[in-house]
C-alpha positions in Angstrom: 34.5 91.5 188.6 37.6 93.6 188.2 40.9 92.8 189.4 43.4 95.4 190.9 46.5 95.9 189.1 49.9 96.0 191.7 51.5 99.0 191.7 49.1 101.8 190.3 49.9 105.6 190.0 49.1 106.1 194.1 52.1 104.2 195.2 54.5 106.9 194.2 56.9 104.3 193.2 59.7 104.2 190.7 60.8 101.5 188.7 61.2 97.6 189.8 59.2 98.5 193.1 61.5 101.0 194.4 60.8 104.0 196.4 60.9 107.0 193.8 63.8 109.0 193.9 66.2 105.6 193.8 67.5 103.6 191.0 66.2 100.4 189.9 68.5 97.3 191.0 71.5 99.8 193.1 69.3 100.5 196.6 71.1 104.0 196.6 69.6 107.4 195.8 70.7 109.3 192.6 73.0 112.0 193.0 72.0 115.4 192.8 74.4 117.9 190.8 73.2 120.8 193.1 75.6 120.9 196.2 75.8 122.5 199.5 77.1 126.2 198.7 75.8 126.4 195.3 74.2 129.8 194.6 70.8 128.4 192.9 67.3 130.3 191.6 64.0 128.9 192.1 61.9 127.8 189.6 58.4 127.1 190.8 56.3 127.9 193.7 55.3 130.8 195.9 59.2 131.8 195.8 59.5 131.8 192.0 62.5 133.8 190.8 64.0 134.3 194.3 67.9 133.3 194.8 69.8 132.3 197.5 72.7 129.5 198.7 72.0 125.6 199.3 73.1 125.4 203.1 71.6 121.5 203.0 71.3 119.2 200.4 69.9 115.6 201.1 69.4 113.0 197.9 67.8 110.2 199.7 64.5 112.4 199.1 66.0 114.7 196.5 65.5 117.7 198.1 67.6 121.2 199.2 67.4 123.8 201.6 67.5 127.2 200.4 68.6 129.9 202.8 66.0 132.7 202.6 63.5 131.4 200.7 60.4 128.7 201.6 60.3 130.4 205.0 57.9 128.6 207.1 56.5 129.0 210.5 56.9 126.0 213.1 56.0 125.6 216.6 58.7 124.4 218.6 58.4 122.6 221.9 59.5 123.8 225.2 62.6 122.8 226.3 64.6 123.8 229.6 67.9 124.2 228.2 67.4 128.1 227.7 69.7 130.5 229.8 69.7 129.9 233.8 67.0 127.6 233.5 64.5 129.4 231.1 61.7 127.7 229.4 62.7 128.4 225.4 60.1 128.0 223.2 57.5 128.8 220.8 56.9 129.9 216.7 60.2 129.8 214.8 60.5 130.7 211.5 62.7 128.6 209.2 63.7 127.1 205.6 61.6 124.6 204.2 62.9 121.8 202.0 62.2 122.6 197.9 62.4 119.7 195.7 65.5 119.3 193.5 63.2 120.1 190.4 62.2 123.4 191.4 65.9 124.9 191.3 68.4 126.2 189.2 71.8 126.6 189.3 72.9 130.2 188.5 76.0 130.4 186.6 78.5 132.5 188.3 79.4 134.5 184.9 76.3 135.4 183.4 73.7 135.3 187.0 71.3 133.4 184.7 70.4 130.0 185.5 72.0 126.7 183.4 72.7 123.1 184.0 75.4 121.5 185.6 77.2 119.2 183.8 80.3 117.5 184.6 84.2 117.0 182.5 87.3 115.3 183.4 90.4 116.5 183.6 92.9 113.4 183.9 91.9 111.8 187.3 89.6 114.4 188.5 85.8 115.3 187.7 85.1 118.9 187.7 82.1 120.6 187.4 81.0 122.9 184.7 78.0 125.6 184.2 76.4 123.7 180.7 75.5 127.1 179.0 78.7 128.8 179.5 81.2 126.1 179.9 82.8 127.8 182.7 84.1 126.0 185.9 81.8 126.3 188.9 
């Protein structure tokens, strides 16, 4: 008789029994050093090697919204707030949420992608492209 070990691969959690994408012991997400704004390249997937600007970024599930690129088609339901009463509805096509993983930040100097990493100049933290150095 074999005994089922708690917490196998299909639980999709992290460490200490929390959902993945959080740390161990702090209940909040991590933070994600690709912002809202930030001109990015993606990495894997159907749109590999497209660019465009993050116009929504959420870390609770680490994931961004890329404007132009993971179009998807959704069916919207019919609503009666259209123009003098119309019924507004139908296919829409939209952006589609891309994991944190699969983007890159492009470095405003070079256009190539790089890291983000982070320096402090007296009180404040400002961010830096990695390869180049250079404030973003």
């Amino acid at each position: 008789m074999s005994k089922r070990r708690a917490g196998g691969a299909q639980d999709k959690q992290g460490t200490a029994g929390q959902p993945a994408g959080r740390r161990a012991g702090s209940g909040k997400p991590r933070g994600m050093k690709i912002k809202k704004g930030d001109r990015v390249v993606v990495l894997a997937g159907k749109d590999r090697g497209r660019e465009g600007t993050v116009i929504h970024a959420d870390p609770g599930s680490q994931r961004v919204i890329v404007q132009g690129v993971s179009m998807i088609r959704k069916n919207t339901k019919v609503n009666y707030q259209g123009r003098r009463g119309a019924k507004e509805g139908g296919i829409v096509n939209q952006e589609a949420p891309i994991h944190v993983s699969n983007v890159a930040l492009v470095d405003p100097d070079t256009k190539k992608q790089t890291r983000a990493g982070y320096r402090f100049d007296g009180e404040s933290k400002i961010r830096v492209a990695r390869a180049s150095g250079k404030d973003i």
